[in-house]
C-alpha positions as CSV (number, residue, x, y, z in Angstrom):
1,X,0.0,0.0,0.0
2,X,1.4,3.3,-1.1
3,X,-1.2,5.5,1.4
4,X,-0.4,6.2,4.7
5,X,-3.7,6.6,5.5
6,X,-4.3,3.1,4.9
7,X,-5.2,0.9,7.8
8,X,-5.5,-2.7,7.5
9,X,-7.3,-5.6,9.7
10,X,-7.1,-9.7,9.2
11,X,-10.2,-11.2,10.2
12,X,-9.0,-15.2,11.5
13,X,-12.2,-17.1,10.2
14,X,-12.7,-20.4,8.5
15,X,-11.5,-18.6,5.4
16,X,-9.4,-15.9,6.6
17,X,-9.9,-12.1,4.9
18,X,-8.4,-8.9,5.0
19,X,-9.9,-5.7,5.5
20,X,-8.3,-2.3,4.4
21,X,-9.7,1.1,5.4
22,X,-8.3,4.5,3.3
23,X,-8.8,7.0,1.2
24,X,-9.1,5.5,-2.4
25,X,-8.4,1.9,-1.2
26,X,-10.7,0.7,-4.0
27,X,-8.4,1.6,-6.5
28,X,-6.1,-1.4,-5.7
29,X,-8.7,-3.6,-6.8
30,X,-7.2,-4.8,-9.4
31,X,-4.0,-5.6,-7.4
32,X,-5.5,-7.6,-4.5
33,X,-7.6,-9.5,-7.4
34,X,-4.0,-10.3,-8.8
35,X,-2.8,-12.1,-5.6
36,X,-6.2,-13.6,-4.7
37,X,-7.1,-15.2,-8.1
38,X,-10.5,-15.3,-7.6
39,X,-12.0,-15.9,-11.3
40,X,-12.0,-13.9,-14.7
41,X,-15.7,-12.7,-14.9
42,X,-16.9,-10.2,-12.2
43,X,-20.2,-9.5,-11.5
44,X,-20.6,-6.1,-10.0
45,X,-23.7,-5.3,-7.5
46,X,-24.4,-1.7,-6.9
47,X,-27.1,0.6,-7.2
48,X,-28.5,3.9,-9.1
49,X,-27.0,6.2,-6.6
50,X,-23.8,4.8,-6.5
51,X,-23.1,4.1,-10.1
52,X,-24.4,7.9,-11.4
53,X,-22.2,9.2,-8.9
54,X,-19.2,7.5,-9.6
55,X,-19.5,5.9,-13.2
56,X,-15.9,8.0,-13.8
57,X,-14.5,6.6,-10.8
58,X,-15.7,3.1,-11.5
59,X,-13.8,2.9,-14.5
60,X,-10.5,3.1,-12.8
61,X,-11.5,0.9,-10.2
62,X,-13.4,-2.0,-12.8
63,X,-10.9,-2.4,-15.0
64,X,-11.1,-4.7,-18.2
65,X,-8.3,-7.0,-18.8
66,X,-7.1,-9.9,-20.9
67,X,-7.4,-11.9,-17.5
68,X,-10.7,-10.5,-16.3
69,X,-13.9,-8.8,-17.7
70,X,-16.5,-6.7,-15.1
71,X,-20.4,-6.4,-15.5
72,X,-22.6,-4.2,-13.7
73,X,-26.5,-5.5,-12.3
74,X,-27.5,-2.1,-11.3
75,X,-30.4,-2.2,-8.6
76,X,-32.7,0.3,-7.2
77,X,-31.2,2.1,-4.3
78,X,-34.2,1.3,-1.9
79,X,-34.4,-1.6,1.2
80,X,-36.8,-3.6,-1.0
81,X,-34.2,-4.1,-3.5
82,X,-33.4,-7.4,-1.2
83,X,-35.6,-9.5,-2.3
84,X,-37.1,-12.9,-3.5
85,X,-37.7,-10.8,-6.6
86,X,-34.4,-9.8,-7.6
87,X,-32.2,-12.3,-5.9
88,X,-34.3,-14.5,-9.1
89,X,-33.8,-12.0,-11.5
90,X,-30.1,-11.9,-10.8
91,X,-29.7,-15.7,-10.9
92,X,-31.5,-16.0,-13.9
93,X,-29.7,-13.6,-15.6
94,X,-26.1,-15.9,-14.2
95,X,-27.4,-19.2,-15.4
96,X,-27.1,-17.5,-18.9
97,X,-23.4,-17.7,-18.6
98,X,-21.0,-20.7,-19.4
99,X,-18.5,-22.5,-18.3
100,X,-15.6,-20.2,-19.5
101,X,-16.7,-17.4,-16.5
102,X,-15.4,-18.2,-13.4
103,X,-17.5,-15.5,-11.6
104,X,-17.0,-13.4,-8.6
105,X,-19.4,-10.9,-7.1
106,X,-18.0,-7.0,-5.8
107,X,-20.9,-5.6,-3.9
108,X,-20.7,-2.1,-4.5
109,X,-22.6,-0.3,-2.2
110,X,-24.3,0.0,1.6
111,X,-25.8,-2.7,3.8
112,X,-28.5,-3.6,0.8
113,X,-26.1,-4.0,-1.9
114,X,-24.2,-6.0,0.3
115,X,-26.3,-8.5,2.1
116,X,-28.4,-9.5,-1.5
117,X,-24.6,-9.7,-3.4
118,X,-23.1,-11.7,-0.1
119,X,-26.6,-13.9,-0.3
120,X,-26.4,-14.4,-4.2
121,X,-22.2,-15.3,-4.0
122,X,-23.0,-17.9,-1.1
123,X,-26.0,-19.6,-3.3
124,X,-24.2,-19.7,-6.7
125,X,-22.8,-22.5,-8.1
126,X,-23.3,-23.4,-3.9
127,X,-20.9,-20.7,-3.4
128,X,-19.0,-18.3,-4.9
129,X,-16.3,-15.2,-3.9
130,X,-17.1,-12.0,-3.5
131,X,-15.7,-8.8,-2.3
132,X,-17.3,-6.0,-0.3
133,X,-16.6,-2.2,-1.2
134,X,-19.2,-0.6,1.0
135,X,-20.1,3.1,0.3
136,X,-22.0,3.9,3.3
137,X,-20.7,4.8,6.8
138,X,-23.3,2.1,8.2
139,X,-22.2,-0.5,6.0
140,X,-18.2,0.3,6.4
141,X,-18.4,0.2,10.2
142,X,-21.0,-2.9,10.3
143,X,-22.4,-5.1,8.0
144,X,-19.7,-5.5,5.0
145,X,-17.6,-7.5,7.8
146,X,-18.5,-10.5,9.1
147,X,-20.5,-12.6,6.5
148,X,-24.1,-12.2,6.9
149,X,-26.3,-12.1,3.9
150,X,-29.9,-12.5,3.9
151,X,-32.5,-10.8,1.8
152,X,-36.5,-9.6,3.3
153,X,-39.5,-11.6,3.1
154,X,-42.7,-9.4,3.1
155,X,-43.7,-10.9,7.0
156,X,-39.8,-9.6,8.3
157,X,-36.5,-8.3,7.8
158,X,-33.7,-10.8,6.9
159,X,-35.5,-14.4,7.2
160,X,-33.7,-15.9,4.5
161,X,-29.8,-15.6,4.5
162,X,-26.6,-17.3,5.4
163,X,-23.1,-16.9,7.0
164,X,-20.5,-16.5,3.7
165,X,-17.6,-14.5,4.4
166,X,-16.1,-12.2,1.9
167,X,-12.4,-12.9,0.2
168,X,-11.8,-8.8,0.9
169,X,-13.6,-5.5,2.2
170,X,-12.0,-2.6,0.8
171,X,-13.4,0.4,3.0
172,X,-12.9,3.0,0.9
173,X,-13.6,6.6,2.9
174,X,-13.7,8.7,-0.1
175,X,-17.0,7.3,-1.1
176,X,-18.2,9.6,2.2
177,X,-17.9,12.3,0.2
178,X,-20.3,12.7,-1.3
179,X,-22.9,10.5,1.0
180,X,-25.7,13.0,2.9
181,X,-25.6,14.2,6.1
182,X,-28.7,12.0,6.6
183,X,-26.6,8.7,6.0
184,X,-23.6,9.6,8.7
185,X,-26.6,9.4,11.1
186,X,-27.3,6.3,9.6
187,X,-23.8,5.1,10.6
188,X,-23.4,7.4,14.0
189,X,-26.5,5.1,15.5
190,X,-24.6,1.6,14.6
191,X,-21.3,3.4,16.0
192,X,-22.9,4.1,19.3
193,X,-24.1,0.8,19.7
194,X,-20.1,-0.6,19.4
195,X,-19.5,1.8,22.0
196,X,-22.2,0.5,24.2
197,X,-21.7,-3.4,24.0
198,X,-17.8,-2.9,24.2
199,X,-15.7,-0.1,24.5
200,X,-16.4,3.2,27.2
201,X,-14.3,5.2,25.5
202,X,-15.3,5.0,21.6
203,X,-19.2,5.8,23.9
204,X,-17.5,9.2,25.1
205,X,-15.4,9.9,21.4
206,X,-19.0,10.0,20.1
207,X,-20.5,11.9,22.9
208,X,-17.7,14.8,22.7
209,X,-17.2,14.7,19.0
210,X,-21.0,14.1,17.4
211,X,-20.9,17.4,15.8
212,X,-17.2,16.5,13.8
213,X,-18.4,13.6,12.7
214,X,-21.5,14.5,11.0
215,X,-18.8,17.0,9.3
216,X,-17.0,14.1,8.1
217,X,-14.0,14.6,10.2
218,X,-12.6,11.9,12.3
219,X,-14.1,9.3,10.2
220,X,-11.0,6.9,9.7
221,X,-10.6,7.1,13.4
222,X,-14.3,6.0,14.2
223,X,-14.3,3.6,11.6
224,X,-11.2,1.4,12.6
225,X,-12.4,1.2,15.8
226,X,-16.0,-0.3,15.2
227,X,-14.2,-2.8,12.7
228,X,-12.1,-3.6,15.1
229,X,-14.7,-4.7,17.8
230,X,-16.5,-6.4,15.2
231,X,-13.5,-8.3,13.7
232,X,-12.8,-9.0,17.2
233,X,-16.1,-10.4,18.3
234,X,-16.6,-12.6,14.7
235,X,-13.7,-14.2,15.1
236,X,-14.7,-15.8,18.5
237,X,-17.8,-17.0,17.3
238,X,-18.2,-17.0,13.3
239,X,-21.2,-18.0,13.2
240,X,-23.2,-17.1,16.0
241,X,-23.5,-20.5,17.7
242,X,-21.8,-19.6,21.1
243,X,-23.8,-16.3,21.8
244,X,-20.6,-14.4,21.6
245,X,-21.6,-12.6,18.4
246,X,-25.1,-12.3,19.1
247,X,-24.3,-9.4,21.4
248,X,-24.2,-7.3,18.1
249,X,-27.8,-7.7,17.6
250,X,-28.6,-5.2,20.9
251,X,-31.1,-3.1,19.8
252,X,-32.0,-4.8,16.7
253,X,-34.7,-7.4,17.7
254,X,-36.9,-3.9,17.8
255,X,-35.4,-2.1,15.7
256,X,-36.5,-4.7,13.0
257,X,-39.4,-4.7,14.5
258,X,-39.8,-1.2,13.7
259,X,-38.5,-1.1,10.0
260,X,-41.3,-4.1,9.5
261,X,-43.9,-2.5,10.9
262,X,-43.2,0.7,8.7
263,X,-43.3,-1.2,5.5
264,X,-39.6,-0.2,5.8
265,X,-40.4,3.8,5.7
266,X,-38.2,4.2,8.7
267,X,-35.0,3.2,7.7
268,X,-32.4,0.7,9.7
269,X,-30.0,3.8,11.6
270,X,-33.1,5.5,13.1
271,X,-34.7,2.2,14.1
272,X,-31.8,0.7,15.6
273,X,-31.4,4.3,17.8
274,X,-34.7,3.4,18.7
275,X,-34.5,-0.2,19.1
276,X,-31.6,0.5,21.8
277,X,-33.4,3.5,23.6
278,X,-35.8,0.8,24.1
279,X,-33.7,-2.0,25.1
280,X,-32.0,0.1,27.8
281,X,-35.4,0.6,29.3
282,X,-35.9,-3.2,29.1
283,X,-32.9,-3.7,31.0
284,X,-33.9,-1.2,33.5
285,X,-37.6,-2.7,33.8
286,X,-35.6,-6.0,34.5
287,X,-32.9,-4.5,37.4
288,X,-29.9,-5.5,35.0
289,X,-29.4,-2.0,34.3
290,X,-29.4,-0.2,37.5
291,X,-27.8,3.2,36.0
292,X,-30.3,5.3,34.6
293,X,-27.9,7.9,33.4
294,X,-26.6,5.8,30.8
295,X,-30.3,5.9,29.0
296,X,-30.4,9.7,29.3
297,X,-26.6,9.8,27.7
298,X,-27.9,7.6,25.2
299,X,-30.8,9.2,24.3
300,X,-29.0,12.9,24.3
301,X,-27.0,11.6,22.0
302,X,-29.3,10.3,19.7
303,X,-31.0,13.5,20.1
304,X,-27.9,15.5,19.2
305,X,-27.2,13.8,16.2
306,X,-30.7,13.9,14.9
307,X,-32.7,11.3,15.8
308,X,-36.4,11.5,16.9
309,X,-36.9,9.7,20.3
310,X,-40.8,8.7,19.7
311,X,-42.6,7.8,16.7
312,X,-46.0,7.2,15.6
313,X,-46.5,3.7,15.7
314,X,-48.9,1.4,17.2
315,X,-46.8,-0.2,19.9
316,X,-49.1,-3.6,19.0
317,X,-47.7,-3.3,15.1
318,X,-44.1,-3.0,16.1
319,X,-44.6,-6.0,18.9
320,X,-46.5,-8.6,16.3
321,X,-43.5,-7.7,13.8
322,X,-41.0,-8.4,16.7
323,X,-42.1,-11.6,17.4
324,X,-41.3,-13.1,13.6
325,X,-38.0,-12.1,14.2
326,X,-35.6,-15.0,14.0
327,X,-33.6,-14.0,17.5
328,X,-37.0,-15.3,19.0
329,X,-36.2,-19.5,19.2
330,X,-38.1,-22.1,20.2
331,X,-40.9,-19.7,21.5
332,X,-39.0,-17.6,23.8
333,X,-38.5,-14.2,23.9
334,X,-34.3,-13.2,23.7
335,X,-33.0,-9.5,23.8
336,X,-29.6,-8.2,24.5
337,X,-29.8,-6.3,27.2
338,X,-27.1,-3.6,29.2
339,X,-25.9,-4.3,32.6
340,X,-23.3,-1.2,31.7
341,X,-21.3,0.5,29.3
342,X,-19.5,-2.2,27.8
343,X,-21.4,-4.9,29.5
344,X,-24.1,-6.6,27.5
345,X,-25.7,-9.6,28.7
346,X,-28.3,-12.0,26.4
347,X,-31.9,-12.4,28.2
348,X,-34.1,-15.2,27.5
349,X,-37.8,-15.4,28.8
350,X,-39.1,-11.7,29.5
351,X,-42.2,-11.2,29.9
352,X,-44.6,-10.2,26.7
353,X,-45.6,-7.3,29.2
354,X,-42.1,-6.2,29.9
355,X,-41.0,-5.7,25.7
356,X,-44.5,-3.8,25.3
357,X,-43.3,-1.1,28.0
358,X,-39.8,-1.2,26.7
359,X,-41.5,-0.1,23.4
360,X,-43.9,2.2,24.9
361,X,-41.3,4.2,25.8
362,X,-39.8,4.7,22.1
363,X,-44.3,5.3,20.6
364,X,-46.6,7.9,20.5
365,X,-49.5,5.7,19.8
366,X,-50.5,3.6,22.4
367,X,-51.2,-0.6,22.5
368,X,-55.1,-1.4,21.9
């Protein structure tokens, strides 16, 4: 790497991968597919957004060769975009091809782009590589590492995926550019869930420097760190069968909730700030939290970077969606819950009446 502002990460999995995080990163593309000889025919995810924006760009990071040849499925930039609907269309449109293209996938994008591409590459030909360049602060900090794909069915979020890790993540920070103010947010509420689960002090960066951060400032900074926990936490349990990783889910089982319930119209960052503000008043309600201050932090926070604290949904609608999620086995009700900053414990068998409260809290609109 040529950059000094490059930083790098090895994730130790079944099939170890690197991560690199920098300013133009992508543009070694072509280098790292040199080393990792991953097949001649790449099939390149992204979406409307991302391809108008950077169409110039692309072409020095796709680069046609004697060795390899790049095509594009562009998708609509929109939540429903993973789906039964496409995740067809796009196999289809593969099966067309012969034996001559060994194909990889580079999912070019955020957290959508990503978990339909990851899904598709685990599926084809019963699984095939593919590369993450995520282009969204959410999806460089979260869900490009650590191998979950999984597309929406219309009764939830996420009910049909699998664990496939990528050969590479190229976290290229230039891409934040040009991403709106409204999408750091997106990001910030993931960020401030890393600093909840694990780490005091990334809690208090956030708290003191909120205001730089929706400036794009310390974003290299912010973002090794939250890879860093997560590399850290995948690595001791892959594949989320020693409920070591499922930690990451706190705030989630509501917040998906929430993005179900609103036909999606709220999107994932504001419903996971409200899935947590929500989950810390679980804990509370259940005497594992015993600080309250740590809900009113949380919630200023949220509140300073932009986040509404209540909406207007009937606390019934978001409690039927929460109970398709998948985090809810064998009939029993699991959240993550906060004993502390940087001290989550998993909580099987609350009460239905406990959740509904916990979700009163975050709802303007009362349970009939």
């Amino acid at each position: 790497m040529k950059s000094l502002k490059i930083l790098s990460l090895k994730v130790k999995a079944e099939n170890p991968y690197s991560i690199y995080i920098g300013e133009d990163v992508s543009l070694y593309l072509g280098e790292f597919l040199n080393t990792l000889n991953l097949g001649n025919y790449g099939v390149i995810l992204t979406n409307k957004t991302i391809f108008s924006l950077y169409q110039n760009y692309a072409q020095k990071i796709f680069k046609n060769s004697k060795r390899r040849t790049f095509t594009f499925k562009i998708l609509p930039d929109t939540e429903k975009t993973k789906s039964l609907f496409y995740l067809t269309k796009i196999l289809n449109e593969l099966g067309k091809l012969t034996y001559k293209e060994r194909v990889f996938f580079v999912c070019w994008g955020g957290g959508v782009i990503g978990d339909l591409g990851g899904f598709i590459a685990s599926i084809y030909k019963r699984g095939s590589p593919y590369i993450q360049i995520p282009t969204t602060l959410l999806s460089q900090i979260d869900s490009s590492i650590g191998g979950k794909t999984a597309i929406d069915l219309k009764t939830g979020k996420n009910l049909v995926g699998s664990f496939w890790q990528p050969a590479l993540v190229l976290t290229d920070i230039s891409f934040l550019k040009t991403l709106p103010s409204s999408q750091i947010k997106e990001g910030l509420s993931e960020a401030v869930k890393y600093g909840l689960i694990k780490d005091k002090k990334l809690f208090e960066f956030i708290e003191k420097n909120h205001q730089r951060i929706l400036e794009k400032k310390p974003l290299l900074k912010l973002i090794y760190s939250c890879v860093k926990i997560k590399k850290q936490i995948v690595e001791k349990d892959e594949r989320e069968e020693k409920g070591i990783r499922t930690i990451l889910n706190f705030g989630h089982t509501i917040a998906h909730g929430i993005e179900s319930a609103s036909n999606y119209r709220i999107s994932h960052g504001k419903a996971v700030s409200l899935g947590i503000i929500s989950a810390l008043y679980i804990s509370l309600k259940e005497g594992i939290l015993k600080d309250k201050e740590i809900i009113l932090r949380t919630e200023k926070v949220f509140k300073k970077i932009g986040f509404l604290l209540k909406i207007k949904i009937r606390t019934d609608k978001i409690w039927e969606a929460v109970k398709k999620d998948k985090k809810f086995i064998k009939g029993k009700t699991r959240l993550i819950l906060l004993e502390n900053i940087g001290k989550p414990r998993i909580k099987e068998d609350i009460k239905a009446s406990t959740i509904l409260e916990g979700i009163r809290k975050i709802t303007y609109l009362p349970y009939t």
